[in-house]
mmCIF file of the N, C-alpha and C atoms, coordinates in Angstrom:
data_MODEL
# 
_entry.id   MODEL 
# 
loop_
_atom_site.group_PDB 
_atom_site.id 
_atom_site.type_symbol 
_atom_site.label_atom_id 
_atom_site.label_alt_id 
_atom_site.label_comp_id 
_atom_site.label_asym_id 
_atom_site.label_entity_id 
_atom_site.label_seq_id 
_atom_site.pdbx_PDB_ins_code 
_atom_site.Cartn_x 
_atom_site.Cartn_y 
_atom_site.Cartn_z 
_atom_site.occupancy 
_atom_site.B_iso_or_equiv 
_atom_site.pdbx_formal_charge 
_atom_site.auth_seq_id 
_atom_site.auth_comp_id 
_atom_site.auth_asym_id 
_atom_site.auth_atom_id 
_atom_site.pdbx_PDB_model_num 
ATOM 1   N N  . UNK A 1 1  ? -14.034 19.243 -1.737 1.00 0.00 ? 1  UNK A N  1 
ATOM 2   C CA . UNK A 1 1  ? -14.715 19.097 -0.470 1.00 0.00 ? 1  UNK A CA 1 
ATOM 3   C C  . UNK A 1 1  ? -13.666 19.162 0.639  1.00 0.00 ? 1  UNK A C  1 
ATOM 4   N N  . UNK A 1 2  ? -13.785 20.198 1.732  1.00 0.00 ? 2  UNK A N  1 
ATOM 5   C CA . UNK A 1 2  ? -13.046 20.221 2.761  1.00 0.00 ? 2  UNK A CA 1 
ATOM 6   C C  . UNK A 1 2  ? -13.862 19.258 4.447  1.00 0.00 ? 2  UNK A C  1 
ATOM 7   N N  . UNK A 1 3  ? -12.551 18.662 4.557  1.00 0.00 ? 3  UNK A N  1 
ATOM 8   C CA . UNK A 1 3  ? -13.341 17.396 5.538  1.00 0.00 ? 3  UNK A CA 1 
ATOM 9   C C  . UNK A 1 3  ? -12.766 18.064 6.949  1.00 0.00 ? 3  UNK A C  1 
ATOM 10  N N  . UNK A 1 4  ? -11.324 18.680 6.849  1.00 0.00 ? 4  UNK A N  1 
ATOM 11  C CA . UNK A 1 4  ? -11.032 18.838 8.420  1.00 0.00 ? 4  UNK A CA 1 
ATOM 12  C C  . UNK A 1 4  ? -10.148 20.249 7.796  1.00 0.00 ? 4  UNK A C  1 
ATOM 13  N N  . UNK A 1 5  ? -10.404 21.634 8.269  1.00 0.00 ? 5  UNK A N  1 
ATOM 14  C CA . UNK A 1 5  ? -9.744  22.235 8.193  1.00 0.00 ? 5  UNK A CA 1 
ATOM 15  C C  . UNK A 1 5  ? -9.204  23.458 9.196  1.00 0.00 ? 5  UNK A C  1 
ATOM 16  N N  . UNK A 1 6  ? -7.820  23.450 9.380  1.00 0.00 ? 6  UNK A N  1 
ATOM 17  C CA . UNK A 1 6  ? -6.869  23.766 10.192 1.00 0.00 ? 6  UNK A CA 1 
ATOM 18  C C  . UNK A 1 6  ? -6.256  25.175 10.018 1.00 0.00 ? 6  UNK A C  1 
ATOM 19  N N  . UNK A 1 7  ? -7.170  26.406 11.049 1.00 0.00 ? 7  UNK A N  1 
ATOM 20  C CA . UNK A 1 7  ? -6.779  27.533 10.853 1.00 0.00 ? 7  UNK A CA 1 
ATOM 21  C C  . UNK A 1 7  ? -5.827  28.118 12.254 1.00 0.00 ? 7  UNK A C  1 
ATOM 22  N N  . UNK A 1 8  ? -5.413  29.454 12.250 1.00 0.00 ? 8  UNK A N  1 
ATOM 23  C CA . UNK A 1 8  ? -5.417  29.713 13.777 1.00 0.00 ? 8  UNK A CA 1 
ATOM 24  C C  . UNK A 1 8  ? -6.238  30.179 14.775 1.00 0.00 ? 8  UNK A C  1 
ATOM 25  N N  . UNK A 1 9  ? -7.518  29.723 14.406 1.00 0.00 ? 9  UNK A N  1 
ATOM 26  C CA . UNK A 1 9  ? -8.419  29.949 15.455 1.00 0.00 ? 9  UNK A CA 1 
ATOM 27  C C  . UNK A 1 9  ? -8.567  28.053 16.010 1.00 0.00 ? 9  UNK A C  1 
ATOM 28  N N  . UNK A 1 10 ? -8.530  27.444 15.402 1.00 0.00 ? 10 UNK A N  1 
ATOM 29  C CA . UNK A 1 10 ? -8.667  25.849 15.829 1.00 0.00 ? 10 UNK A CA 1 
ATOM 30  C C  . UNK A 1 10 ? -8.721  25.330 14.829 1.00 0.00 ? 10 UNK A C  1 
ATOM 31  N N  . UNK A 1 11 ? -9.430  23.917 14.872 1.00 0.00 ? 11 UNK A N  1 
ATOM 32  C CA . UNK A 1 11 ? -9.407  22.645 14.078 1.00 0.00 ? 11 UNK A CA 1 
ATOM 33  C C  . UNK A 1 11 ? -11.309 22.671 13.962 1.00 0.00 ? 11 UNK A C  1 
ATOM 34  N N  . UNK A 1 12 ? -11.312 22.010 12.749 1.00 0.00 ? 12 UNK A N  1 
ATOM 35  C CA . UNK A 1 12 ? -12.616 21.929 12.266 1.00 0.00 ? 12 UNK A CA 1 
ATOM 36  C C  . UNK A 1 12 ? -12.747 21.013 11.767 1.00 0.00 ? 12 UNK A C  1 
ATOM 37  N N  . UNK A 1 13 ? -13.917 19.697 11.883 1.00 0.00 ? 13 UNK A N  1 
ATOM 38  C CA . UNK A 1 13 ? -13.966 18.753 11.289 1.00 0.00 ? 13 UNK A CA 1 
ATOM 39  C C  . UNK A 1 13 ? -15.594 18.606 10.482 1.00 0.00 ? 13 UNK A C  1 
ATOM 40  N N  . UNK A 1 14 ? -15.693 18.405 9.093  1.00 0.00 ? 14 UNK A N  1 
ATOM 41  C CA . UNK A 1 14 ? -16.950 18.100 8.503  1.00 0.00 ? 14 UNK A CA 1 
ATOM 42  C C  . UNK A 1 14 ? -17.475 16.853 8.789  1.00 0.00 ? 14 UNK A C  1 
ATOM 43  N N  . UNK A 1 15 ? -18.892 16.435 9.392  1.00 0.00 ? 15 UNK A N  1 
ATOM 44  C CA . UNK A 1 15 ? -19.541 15.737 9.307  1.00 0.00 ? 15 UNK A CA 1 
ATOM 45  C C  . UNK A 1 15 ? -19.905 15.227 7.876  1.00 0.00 ? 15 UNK A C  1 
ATOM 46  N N  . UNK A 1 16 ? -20.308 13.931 7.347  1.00 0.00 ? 16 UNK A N  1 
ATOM 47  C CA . UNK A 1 16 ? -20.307 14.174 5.950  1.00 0.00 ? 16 UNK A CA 1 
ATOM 48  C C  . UNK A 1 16 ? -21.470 12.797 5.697  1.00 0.00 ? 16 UNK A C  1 
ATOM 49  N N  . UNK A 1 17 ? -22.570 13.238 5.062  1.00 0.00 ? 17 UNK A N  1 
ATOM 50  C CA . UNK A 1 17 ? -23.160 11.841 4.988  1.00 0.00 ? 17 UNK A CA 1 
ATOM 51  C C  . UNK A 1 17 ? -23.528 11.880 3.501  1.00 0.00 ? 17 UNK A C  1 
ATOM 52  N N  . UNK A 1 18 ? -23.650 10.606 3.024  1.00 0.00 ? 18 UNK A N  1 
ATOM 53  C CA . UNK A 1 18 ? -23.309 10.114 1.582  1.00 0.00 ? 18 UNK A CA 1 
ATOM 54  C C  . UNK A 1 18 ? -24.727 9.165  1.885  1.00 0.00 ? 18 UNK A C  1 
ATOM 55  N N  . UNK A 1 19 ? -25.357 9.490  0.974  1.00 0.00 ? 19 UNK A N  1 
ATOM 56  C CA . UNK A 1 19 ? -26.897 8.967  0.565  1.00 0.00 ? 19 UNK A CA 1 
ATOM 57  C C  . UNK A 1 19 ? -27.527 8.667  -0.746 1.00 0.00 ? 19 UNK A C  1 
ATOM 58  N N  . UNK A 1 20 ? -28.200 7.305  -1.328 1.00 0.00 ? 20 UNK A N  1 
ATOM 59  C CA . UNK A 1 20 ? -28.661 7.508  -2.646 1.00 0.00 ? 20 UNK A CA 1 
ATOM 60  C C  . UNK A 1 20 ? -30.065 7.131  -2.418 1.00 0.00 ? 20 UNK A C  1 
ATOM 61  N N  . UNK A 1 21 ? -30.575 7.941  -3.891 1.00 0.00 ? 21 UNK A N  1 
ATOM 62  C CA . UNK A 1 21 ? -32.271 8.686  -3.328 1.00 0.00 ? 21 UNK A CA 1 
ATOM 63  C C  . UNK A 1 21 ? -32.776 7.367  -3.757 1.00 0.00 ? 21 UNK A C  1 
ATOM 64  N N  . UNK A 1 22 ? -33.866 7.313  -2.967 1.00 0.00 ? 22 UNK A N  1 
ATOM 65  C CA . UNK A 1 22 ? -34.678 5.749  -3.031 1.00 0.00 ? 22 UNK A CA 1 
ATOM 66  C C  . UNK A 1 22 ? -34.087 4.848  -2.327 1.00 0.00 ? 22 UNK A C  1 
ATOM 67  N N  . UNK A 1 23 ? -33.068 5.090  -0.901 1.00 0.00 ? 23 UNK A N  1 
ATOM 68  C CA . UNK A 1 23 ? -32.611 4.274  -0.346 1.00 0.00 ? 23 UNK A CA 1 
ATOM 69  C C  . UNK A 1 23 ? -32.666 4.359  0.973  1.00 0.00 ? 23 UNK A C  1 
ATOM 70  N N  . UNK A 1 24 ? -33.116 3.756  1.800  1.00 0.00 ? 24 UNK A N  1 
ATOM 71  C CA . UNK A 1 24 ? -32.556 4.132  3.370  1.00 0.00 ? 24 UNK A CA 1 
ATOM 72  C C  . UNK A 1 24 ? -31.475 4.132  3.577  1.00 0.00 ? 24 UNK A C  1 
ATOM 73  N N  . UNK A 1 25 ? -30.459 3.750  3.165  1.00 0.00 ? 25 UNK A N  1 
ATOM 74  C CA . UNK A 1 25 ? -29.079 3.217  3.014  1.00 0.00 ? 25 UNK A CA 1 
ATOM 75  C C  . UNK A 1 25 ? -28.535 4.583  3.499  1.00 0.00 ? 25 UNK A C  1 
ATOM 76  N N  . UNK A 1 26 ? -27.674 5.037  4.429  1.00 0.00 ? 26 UNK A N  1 
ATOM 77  C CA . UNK A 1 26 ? -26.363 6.109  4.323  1.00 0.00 ? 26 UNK A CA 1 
ATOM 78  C C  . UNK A 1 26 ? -25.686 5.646  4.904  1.00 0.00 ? 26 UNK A C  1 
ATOM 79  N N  . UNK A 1 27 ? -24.276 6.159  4.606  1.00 0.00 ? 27 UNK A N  1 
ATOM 80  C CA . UNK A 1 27 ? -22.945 5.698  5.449  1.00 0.00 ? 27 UNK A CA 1 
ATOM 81  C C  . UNK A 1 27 ? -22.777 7.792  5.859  1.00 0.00 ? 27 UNK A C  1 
ATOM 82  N N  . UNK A 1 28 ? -22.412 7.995  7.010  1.00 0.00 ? 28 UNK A N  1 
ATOM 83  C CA . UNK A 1 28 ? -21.869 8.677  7.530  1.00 0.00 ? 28 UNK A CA 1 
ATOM 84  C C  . UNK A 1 28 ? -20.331 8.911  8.174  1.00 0.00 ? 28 UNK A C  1 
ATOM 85  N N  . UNK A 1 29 ? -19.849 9.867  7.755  1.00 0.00 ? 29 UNK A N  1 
ATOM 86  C CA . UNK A 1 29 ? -18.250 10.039 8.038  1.00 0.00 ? 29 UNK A CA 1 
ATOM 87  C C  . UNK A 1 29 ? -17.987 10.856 9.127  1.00 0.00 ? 29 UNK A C  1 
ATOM 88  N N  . UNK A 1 30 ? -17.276 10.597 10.496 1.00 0.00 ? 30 UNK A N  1 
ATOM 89  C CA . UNK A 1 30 ? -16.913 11.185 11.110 1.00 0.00 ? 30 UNK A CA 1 
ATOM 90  C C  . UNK A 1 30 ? -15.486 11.199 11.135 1.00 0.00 ? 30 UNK A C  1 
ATOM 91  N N  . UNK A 1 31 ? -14.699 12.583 10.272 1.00 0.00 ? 31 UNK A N  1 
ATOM 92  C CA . UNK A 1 31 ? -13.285 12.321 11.036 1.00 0.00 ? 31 UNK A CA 1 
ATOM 93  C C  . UNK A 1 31 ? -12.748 12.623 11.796 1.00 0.00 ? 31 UNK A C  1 
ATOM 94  N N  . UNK A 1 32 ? -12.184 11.895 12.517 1.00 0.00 ? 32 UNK A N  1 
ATOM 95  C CA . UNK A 1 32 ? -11.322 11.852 13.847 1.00 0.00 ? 32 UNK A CA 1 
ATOM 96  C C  . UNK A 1 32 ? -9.959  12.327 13.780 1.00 0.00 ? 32 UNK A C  1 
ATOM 97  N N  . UNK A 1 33 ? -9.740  12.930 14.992 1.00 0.00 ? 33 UNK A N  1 
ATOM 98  C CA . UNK A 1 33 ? -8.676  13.664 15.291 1.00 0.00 ? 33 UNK A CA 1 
ATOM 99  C C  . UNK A 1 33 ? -7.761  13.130 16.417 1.00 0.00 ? 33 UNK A C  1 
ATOM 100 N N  . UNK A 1 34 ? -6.661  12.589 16.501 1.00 0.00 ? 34 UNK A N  1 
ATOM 101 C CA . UNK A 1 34 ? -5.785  12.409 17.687 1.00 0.00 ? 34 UNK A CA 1 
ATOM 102 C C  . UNK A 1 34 ? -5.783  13.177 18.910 1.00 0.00 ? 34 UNK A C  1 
ATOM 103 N N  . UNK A 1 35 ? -6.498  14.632 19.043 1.00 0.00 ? 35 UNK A N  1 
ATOM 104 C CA . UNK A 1 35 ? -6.269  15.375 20.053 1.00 0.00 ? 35 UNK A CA 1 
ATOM 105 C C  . UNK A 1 35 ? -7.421  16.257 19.608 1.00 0.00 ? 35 UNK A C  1 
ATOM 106 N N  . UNK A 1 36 ? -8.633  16.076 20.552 1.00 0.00 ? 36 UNK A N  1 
ATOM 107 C CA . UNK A 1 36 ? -9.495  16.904 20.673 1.00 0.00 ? 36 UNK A CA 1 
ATOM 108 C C  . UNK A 1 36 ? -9.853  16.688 22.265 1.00 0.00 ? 36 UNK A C  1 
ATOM 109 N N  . UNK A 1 37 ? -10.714 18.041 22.271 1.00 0.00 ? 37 UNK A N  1 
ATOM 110 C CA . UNK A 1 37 ? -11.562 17.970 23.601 1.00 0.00 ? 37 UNK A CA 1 
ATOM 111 C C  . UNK A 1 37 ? -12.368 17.048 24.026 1.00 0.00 ? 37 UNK A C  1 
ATOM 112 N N  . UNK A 1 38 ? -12.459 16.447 25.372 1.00 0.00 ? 38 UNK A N  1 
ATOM 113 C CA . UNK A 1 38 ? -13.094 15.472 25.619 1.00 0.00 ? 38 UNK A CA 1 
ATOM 114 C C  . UNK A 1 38 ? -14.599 15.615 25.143 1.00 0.00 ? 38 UNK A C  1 
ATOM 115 N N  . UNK A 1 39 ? -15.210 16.831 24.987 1.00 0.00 ? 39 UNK A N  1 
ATOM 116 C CA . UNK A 1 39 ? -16.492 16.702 24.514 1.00 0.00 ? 39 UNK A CA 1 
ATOM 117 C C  . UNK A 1 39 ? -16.552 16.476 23.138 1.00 0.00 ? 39 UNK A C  1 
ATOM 118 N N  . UNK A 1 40 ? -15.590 16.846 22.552 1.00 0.00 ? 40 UNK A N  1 
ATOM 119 C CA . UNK A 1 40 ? -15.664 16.117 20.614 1.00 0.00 ? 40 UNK A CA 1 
ATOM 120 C C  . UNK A 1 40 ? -15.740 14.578 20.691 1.00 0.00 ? 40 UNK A C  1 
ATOM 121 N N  . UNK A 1 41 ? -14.981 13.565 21.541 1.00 0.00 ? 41 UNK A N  1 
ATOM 122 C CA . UNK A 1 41 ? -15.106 12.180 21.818 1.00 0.00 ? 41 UNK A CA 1 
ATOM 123 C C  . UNK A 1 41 ? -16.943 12.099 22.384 1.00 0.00 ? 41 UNK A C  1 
ATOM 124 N N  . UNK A 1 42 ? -17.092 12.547 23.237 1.00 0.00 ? 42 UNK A N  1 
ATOM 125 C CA . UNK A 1 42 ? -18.258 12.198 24.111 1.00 0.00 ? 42 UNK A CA 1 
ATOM 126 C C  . UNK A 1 42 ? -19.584 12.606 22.927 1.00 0.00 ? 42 UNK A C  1 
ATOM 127 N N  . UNK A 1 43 ? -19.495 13.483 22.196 1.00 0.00 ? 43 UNK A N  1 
ATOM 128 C CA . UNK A 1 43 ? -20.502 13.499 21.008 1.00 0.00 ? 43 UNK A CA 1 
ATOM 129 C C  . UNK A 1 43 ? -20.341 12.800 20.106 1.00 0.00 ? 43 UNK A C  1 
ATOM 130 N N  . UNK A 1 44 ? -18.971 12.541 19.510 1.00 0.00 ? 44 UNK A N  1 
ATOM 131 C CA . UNK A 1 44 ? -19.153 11.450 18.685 1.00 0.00 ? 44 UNK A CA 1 
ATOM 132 C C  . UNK A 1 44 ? -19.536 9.819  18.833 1.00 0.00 ? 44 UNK A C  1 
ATOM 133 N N  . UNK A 1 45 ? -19.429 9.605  20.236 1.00 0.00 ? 45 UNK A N  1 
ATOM 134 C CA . UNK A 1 45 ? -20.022 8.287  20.890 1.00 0.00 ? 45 UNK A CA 1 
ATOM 135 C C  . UNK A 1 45 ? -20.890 8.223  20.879 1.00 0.00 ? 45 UNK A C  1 
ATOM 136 N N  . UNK A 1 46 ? -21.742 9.390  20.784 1.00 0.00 ? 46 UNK A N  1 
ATOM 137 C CA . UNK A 1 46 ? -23.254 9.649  21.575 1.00 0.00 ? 46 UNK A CA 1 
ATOM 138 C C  . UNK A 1 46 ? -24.291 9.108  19.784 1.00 0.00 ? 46 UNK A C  1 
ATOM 139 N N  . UNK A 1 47 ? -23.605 10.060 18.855 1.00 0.00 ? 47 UNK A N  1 
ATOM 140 C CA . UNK A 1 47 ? -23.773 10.141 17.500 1.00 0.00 ? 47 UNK A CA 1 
ATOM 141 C C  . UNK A 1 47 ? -24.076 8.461  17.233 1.00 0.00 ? 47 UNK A C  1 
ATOM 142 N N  . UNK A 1 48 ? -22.450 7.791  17.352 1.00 0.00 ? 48 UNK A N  1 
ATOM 143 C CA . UNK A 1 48 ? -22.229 6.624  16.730 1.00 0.00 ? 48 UNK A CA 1 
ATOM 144 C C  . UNK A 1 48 ? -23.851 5.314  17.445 1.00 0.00 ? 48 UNK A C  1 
ATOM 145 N N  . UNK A 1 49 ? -24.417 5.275  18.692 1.00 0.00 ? 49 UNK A N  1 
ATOM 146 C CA . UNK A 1 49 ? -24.661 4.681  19.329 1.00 0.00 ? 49 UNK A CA 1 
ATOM 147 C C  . UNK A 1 49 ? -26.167 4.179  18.383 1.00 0.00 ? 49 UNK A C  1 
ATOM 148 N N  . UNK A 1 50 ? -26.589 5.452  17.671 1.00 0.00 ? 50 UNK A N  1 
ATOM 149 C CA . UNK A 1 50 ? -27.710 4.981  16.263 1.00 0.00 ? 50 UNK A CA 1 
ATOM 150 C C  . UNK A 1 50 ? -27.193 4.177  15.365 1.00 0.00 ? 50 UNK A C  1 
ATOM 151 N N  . UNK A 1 51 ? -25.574 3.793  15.092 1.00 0.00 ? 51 UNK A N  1 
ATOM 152 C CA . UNK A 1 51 ? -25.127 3.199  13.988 1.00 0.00 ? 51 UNK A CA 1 
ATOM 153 C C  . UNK A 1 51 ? -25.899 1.563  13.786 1.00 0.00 ? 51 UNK A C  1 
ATOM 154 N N  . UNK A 1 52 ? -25.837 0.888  12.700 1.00 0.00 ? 52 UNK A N  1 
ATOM 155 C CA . UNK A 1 52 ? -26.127 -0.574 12.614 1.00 0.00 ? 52 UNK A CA 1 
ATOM 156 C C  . UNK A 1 52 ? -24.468 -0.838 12.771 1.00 0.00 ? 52 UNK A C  1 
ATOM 157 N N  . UNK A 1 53 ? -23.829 -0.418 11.825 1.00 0.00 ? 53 UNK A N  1 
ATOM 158 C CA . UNK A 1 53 ? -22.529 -0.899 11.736 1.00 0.00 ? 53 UNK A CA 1 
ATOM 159 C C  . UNK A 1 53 ? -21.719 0.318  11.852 1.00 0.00 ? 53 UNK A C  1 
ATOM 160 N N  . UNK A 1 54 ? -20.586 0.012  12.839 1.00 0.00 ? 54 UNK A N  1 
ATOM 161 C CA . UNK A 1 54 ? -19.296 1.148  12.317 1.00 0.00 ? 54 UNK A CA 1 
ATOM 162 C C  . UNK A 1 54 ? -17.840 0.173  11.914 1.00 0.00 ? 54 UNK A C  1 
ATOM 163 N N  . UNK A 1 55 ? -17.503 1.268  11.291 1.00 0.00 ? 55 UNK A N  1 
ATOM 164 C CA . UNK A 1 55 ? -16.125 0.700  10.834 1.00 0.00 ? 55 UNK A CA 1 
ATOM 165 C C  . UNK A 1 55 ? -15.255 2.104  11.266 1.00 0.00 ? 55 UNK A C  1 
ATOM 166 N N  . UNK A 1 56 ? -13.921 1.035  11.693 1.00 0.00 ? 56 UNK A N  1 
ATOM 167 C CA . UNK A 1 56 ? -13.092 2.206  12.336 1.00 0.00 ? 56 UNK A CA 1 
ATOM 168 C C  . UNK A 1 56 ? -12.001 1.516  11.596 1.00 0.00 ? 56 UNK A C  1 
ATOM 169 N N  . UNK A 1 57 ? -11.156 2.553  11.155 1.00 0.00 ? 57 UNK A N  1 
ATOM 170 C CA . UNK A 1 57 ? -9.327  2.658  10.501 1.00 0.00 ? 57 UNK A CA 1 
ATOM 171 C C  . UNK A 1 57 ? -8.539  3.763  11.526 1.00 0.00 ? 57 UNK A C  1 
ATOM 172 N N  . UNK A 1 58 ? -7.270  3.413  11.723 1.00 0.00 ? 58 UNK A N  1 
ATOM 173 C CA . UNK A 1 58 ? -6.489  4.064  12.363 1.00 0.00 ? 58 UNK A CA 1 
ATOM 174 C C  . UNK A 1 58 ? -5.301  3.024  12.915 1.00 0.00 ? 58 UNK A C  1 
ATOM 175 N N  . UNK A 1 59 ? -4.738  3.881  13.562 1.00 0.00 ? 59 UNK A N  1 
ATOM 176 C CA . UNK A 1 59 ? -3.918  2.472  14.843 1.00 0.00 ? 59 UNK A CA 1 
ATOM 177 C C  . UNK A 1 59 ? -4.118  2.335  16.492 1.00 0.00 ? 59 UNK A C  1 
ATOM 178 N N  . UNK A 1 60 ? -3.393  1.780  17.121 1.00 0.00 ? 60 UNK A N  1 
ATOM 179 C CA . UNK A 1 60 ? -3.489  1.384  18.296 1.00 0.00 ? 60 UNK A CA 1 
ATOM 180 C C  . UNK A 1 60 ? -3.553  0.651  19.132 1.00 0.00 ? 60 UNK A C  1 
ATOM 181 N N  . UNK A 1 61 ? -2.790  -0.074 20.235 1.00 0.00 ? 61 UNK A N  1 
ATOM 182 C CA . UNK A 1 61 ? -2.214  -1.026 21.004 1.00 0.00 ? 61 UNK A CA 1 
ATOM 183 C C  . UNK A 1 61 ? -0.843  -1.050 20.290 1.00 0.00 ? 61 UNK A C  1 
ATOM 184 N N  . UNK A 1 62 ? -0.619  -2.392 20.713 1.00 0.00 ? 62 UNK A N  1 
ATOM 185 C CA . UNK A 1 62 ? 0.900   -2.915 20.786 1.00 0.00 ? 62 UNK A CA 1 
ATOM 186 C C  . UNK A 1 62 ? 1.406   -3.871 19.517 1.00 0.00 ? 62 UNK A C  1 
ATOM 187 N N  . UNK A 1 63 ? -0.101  -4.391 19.377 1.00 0.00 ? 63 UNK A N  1 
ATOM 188 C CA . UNK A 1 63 ? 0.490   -5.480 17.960 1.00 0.00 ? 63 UNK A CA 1 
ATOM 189 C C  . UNK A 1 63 ? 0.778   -5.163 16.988 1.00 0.00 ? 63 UNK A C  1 
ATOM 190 N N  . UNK A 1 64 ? 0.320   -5.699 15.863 1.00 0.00 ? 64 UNK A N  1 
ATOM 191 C CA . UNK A 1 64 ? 0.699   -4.745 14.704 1.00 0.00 ? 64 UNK A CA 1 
ATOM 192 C C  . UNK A 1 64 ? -0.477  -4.436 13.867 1.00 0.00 ? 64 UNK A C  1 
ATOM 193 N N  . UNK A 1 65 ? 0.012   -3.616 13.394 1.00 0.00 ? 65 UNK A N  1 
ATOM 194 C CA . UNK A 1 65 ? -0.876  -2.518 12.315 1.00 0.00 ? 65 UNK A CA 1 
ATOM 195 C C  . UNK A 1 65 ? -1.808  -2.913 11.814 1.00 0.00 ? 65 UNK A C  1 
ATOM 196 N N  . UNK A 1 66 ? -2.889  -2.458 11.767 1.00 0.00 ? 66 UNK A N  1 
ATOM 197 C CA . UNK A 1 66 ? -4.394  -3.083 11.737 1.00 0.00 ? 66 UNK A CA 1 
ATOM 198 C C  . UNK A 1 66 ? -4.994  -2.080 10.152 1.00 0.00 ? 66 UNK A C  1 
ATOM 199 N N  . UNK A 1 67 ? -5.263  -2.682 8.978  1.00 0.00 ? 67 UNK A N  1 
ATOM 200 C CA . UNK A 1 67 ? -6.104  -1.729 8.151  1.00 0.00 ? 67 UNK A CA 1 
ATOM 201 C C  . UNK A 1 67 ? -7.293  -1.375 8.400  1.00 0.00 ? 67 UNK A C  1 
ATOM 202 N N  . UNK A 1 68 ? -7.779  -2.126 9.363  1.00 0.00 ? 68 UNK A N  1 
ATOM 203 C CA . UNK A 1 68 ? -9.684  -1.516 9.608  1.00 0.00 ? 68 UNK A CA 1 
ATOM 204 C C  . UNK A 1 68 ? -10.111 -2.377 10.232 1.00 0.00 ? 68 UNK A C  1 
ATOM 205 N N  . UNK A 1 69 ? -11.297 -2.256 11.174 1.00 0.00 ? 69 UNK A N  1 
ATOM 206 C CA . UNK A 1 69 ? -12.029 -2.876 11.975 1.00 0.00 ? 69 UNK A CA 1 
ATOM 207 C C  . UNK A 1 69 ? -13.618 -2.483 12.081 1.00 0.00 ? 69 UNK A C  1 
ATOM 208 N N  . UNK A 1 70 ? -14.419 -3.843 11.759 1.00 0.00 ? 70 UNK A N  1 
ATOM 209 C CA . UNK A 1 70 ? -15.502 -3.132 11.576 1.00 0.00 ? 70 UNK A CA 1 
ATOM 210 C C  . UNK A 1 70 ? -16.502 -4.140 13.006 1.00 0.00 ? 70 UNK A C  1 
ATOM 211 N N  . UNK A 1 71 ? -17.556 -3.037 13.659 1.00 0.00 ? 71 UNK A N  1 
ATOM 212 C CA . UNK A 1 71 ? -17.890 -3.376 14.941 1.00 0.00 ? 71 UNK A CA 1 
ATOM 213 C C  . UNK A 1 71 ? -19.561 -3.327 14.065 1.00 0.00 ? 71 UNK A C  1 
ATOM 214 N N  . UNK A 1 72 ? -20.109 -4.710 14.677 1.00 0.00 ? 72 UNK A N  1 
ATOM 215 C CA . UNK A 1 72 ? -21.319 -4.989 13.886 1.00 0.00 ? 72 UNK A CA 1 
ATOM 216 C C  . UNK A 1 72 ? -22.158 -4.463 15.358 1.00 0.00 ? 72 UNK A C  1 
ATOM 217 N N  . UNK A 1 73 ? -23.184 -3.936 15.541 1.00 0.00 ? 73 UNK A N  1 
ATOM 218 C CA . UNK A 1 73 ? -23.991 -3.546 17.172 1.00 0.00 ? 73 UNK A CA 1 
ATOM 219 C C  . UNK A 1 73 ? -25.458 -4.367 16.800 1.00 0.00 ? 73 UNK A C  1 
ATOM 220 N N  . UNK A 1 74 ? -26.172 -5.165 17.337 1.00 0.00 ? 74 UNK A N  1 
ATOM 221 C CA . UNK A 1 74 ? -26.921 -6.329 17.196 1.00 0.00 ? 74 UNK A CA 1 
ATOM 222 C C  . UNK A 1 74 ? -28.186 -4.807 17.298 1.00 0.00 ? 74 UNK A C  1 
# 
């Protein structure tokens, strides 16, 4: 399975959703890129805003290194 792939025409990222039958249940994958166009951010916000839960991995700020953070939306 190719999730993000990198030619010389640009960058490509797979949407990817993971579902089992008889369930409402899916987790959806968006991967993220350090440097995209502001409209790749502004759709994926737009996307995320249906979530119950997201969980985000990566880094960022000043402290230290974080393995994951998960944002519960009421």
């Amino acid at each position: 399975m190719q999730i993000v792939e990198v030619t010389t025409f640009g960058v490509r990222s797979a949407v990817i959703t993971l579902r089992r039958s008889g369930s409402p249940l899916r987790f959806v994958l968006y991967p993220m890129l350090h440097m995209a166009a502001e409209a790749f951010y502004t759709e994926v916000s737009r996307r995320l805003k249906s979530a119950d839960v997201i969980v985000v991995e990566g880094v960022g700020g000043s402290g230290p290194p974080r393995k994951g953070r998960c944002s519960c939306t009421p």
